[in-house]
Kinemage of the C-alpha trace (Angstrom):
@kinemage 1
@onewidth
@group {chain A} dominant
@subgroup {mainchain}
@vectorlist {calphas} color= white
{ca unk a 1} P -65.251 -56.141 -8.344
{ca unk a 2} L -65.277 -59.693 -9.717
{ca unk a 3} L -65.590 -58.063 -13.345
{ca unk a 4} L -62.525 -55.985 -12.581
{ca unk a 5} L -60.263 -58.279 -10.849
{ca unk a 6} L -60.974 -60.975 -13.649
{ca unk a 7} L -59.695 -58.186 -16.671
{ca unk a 8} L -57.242 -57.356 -14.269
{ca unk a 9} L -55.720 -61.282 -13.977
{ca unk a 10} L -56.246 -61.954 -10.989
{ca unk a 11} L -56.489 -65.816 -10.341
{ca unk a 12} L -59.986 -67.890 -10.084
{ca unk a 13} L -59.085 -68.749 -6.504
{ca unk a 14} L -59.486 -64.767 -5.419
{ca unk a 15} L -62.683 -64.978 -7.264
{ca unk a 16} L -66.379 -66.227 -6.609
{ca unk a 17} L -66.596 -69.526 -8.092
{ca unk a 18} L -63.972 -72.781 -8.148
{ca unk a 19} L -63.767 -72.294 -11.879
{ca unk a 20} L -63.518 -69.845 -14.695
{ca unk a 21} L -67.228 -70.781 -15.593
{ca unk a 22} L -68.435 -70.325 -12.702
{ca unk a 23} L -68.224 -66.847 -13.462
{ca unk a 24} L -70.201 -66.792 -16.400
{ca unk a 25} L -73.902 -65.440 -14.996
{ca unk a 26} L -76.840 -67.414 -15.731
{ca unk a 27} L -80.397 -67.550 -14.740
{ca unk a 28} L -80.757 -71.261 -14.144
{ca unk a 29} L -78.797 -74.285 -14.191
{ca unk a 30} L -79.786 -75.402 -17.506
{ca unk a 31} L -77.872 -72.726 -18.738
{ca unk a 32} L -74.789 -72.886 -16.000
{ca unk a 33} L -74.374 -76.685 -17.671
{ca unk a 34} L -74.686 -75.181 -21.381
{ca unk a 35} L -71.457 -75.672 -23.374
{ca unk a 36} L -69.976 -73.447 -25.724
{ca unk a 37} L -70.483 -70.249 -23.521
{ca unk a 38} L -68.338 -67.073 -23.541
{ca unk a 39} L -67.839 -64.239 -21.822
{ca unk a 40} L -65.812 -61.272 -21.421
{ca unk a 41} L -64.660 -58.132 -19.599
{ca unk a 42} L -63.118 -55.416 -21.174
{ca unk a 43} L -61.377 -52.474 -19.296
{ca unk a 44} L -60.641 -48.790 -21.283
{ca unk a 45} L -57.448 -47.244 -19.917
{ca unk a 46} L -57.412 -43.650 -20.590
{ca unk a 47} L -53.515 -42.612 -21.135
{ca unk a 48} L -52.169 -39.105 -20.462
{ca unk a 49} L -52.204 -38.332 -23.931
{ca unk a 50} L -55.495 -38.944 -23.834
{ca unk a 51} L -55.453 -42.171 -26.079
{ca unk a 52} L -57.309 -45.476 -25.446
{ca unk a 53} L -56.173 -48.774 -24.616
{ca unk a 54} L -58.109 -51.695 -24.282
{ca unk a 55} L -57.799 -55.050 -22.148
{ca unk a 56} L -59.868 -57.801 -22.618
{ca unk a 57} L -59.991 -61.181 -20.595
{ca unk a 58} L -62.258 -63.667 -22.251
{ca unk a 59} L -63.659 -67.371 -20.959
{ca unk a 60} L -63.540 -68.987 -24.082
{ca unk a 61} L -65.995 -72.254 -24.349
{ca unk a 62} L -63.105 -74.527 -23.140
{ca unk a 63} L -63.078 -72.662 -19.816
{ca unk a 64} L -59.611 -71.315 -20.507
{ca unk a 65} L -58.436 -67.555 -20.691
{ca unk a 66} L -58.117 -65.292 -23.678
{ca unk a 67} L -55.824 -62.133 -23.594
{ca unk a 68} L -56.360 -59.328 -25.800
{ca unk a 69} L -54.642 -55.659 -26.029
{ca unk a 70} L -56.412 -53.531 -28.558
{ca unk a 71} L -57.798 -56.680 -29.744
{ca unk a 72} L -55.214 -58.215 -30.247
{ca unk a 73} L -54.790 -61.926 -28.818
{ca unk a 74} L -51.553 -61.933 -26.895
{ca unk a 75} L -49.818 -63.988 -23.669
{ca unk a 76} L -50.448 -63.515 -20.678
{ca unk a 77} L -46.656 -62.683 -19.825
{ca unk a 78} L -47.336 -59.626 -22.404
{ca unk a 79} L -50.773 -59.146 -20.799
{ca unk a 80} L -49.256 -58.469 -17.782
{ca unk a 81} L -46.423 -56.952 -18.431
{ca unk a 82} L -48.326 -54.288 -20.225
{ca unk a 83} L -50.319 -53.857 -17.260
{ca unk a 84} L -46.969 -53.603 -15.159
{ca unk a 85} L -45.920 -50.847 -17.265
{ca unk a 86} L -49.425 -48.833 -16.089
{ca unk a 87} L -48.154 -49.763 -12.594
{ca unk a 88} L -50.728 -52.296 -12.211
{ca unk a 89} L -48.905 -55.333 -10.361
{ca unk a 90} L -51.007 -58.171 -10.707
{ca unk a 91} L -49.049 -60.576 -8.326
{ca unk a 92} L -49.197 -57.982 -5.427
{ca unk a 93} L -53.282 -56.911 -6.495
{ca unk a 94} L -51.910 -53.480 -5.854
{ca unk a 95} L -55.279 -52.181 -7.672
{ca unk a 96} L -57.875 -53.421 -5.156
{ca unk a 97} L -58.340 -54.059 -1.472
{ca unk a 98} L -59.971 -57.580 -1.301
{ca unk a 99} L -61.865 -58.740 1.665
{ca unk a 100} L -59.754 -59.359 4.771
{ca unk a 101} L -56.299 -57.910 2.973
{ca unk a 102} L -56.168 -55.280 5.808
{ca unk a 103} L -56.487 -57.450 9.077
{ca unk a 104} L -54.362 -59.538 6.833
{ca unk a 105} L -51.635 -56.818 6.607
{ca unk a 106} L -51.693 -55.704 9.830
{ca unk a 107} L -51.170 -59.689 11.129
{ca unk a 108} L -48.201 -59.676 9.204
{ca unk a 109} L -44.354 -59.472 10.917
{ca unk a 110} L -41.462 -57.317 9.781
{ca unk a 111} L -40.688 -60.013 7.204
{ca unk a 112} L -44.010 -61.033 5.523
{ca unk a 113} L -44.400 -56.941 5.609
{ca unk a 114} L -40.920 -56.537 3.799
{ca unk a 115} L -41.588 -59.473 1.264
{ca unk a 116} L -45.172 -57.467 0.911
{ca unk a 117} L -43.711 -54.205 0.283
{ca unk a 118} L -40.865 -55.892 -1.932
{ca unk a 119} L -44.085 -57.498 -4.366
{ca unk a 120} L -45.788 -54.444 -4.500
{ca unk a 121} L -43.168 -52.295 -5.613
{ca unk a 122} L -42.358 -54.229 -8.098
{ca unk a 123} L -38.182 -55.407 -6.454
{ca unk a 124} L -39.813 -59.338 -6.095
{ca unk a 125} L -39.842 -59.610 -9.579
{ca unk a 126} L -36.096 -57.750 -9.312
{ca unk a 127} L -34.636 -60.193 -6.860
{ca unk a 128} L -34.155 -63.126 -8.942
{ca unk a 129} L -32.047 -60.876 -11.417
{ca unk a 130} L -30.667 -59.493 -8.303
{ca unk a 131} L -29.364 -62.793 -6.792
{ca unk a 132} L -28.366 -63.298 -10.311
{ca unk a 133} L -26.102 -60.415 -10.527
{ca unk a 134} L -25.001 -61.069 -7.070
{ca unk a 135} L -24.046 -64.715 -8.045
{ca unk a 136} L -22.212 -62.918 -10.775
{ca unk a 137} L -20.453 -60.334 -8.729
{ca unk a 138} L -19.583 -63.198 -6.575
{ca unk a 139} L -18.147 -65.261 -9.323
{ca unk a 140} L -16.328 -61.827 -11.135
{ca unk a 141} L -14.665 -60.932 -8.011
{ca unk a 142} L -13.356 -64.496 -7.225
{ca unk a 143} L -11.902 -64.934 -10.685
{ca unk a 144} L -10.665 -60.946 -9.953
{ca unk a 145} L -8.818 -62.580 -7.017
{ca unk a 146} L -8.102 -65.477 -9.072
{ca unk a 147} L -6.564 -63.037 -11.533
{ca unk a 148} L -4.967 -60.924 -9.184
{ca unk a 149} L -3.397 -63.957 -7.380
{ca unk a 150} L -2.166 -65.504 -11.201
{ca unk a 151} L -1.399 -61.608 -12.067
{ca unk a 152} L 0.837 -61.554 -8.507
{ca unk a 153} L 2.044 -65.122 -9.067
{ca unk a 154} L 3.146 -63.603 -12.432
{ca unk a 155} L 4.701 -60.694 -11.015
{ca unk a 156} L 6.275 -62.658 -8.691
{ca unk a 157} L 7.551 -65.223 -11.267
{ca unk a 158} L 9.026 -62.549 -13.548
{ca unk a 159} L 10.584 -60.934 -10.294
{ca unk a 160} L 12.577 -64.725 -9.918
{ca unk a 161} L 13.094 -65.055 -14.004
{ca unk a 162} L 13.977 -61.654 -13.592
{ca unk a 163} L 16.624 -61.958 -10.245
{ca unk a 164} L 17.572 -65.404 -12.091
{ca unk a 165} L 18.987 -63.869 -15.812
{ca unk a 166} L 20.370 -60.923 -13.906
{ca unk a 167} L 22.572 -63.731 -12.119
{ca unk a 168} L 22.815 -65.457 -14.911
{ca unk a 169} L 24.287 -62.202 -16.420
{ca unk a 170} L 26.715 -61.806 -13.919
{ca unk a 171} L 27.376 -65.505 -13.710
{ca unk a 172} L 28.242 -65.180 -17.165
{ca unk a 173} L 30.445 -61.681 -16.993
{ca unk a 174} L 32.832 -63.344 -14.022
{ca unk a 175} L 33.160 -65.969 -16.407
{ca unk a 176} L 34.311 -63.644 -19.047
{ca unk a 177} L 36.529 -61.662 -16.649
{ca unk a 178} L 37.758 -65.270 -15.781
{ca unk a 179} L 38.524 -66.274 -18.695
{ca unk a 180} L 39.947 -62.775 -19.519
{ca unk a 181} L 41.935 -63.366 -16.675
{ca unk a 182} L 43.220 -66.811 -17.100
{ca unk a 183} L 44.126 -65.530 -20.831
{ca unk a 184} L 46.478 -62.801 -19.405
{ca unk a 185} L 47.511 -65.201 -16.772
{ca unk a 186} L 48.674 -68.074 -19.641
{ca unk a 187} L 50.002 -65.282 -21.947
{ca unk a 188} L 52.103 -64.128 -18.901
{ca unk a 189} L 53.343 -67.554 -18.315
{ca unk a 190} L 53.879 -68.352 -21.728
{ca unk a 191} L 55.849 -64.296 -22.175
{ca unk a 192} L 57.696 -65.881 -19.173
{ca unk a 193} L 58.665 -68.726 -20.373
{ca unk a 194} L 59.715 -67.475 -23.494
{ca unk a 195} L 62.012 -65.516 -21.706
{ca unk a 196} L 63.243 -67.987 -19.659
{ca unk a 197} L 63.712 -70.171 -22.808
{ca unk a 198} L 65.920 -67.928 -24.241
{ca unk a 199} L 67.751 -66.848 -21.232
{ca unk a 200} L 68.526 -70.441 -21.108
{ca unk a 201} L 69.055 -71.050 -24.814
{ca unk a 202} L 71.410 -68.443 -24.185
{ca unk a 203} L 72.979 -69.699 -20.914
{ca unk a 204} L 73.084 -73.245 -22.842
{ca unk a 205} L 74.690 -71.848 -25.903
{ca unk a 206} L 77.365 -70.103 -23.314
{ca unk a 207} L 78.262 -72.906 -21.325
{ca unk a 208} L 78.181 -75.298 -24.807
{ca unk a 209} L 81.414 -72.256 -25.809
{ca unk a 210} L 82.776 -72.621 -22.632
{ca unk a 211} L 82.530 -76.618 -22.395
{ca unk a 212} L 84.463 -76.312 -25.524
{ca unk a 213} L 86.949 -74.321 -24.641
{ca unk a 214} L 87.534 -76.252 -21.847
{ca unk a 215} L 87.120 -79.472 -24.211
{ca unk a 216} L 90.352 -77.567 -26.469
{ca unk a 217} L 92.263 -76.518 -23.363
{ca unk a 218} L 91.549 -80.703 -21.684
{ca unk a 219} L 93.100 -81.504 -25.156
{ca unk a 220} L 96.028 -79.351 -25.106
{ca unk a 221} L 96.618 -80.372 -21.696
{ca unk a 222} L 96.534 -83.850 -22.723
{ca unk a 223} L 99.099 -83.256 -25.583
{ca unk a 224} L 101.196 -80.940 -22.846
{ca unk a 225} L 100.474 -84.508 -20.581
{ca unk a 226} L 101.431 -86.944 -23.587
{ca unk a 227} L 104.629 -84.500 -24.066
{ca unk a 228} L 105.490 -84.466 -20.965
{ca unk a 229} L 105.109 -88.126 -19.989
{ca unk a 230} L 107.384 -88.925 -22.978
{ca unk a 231} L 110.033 -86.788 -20.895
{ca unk a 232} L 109.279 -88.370 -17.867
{ca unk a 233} L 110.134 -91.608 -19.813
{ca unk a 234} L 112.842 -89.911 -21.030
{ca unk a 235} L 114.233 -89.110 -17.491
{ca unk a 236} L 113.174 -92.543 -16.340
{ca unk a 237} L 115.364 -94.199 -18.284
{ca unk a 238} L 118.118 -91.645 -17.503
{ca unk a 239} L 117.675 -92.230 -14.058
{ca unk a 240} L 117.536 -96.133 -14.430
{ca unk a 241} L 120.584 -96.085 -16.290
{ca unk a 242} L 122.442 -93.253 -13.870
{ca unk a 243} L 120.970 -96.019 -11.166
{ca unk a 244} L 122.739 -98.962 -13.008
{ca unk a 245} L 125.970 -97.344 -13.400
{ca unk a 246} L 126.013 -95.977 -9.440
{ca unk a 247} L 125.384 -99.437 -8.437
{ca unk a 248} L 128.193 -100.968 -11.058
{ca unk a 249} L 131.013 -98.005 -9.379
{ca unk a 250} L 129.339 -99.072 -6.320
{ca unk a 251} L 129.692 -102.503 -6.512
{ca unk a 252} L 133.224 -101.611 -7.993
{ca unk a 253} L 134.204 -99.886 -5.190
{ca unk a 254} L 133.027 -101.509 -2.514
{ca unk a 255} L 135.080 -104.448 -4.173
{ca unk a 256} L 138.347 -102.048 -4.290
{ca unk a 257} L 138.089 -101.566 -0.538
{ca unk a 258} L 137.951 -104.709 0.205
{ca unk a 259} L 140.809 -105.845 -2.034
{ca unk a 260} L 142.651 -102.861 -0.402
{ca unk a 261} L 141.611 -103.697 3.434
{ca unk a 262} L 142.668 -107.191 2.657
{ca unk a 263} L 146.542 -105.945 1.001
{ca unk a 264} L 146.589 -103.577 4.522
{ca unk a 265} L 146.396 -106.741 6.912
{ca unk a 266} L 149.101 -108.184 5.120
């Protein structure tokens, strides 16, 4: 069984014997205490095809281990993962029931049993890539949600640029219809006050005809004034003299009476 186990890889501490030497037989202590002794077990695997292969642990004169598959020197990671792919799990020693592994079994709880099962069907060696992928999954979804919270912030910003330039837009067409509007609004003015300038040319140019025909009538009135103030003087002085001469007959008279009142009393 030690023969076995030890081509199998399973560790000195399983085995008889503190060291890898200590499994080398001999028949006396001189020889235990010889150096440069080897030894080696090699195992024959007959494959469904009904081909060899060979596995061969050695204790080389150092006291170390020697792998060899088809006699070729190899690993041991390649050692035993070529016996892993036989299904031969060297961790769990699913090949052989060592003293005290059943009474050690059945002491064990739900958990040791789980983490038991786990190592011999091979998941223990899965979990570590499983926690991996987990850790991945774990990272993946929160840069997902990181993603889908920039992708929504996004969304939510080209919503607002969006809602903005649409106001902008129509910011910019009520200031077109504005200024269209104030345009119509100063051409109307202007229109009006174009009209209104020439009414009022119009109305100016009237009243400058009247103001001169009132300016030529003033000035024939003024002549028909000058004219007839001459004949006022005229008649003034006709008046003054007619005046001069009542007064002189007056004065004449009024001397007659007298003369005659005075001739009467006499």
């Amino acid at each position: 069984m030690d023969a076995i186990s030890f081509v199998l890889g399973v560790r000195t501490g399983h085995l008889r014997g503190a060291q890898l030497k200590d499994l080398i037989y001999a028949y006396d202590d001189r020889e235990k205490e010889q150096k440069g002794r080897r030894a080696f077990v090699r195992l024959v695997y007959l494959l469904p095809d009904g081909s060899e292969l060979q596995f061969t642990r050695a204790i080389t004169s150092s006291g170390g281990s020697e792998y060899r598959i088809d006699g070729k020197v190899v690993n041991w990671d390649e050692y035993s993962a070529r016996l892993k792919e036989l299904g031969i799990l060297v961790k769990a020693r699913n090949f052989l029931v060592f003293q005290g592994d059943v009474e050690s079994i059945a002491s064990k709880n739900p958990k040791e049993l789980t983490a038991l099962f786990e190592q011999i069907s091979g998941s223990e060696d899965l979990k570590r890539e499983y926690e991996d992928l987990e850790e991945k999954k774990a990272r993946a979804e929160e840069k997902s949600a990181l993603v889908y919270q920039k992708k929504r912030t996004v969304v939510m910003e080209r919503k607002q640029k969006k809602e903005q330039k649409e106001e902008a837009e129509k910011h910019l067409r009520l200031q077109d219809q504005l200024k269209s509007l104030k345009k119509e609004h100063f051409l109307w003015q202007l229109f009006t006050i174009h009209n209104d300038s020439i009414k009022m040319n119009a109305e100016l140019d009237a009243e400058k005809r009247n103001q001169e025909d009132l300016m030529q009538e003033l000035e024939k009135f003024g002549h028909e004034a000058d004219k007839k103030k001459k004949e006022q003087e005229k008649y003034q002085k006709e008046i003054t003299q007619c005046e001069r001469k009542i007064k002189e007959r007056s004065f004449k008279l009024d001397k007659h009476v007298r003369f005659c009142r005075h001739l009467f009393h006499r």
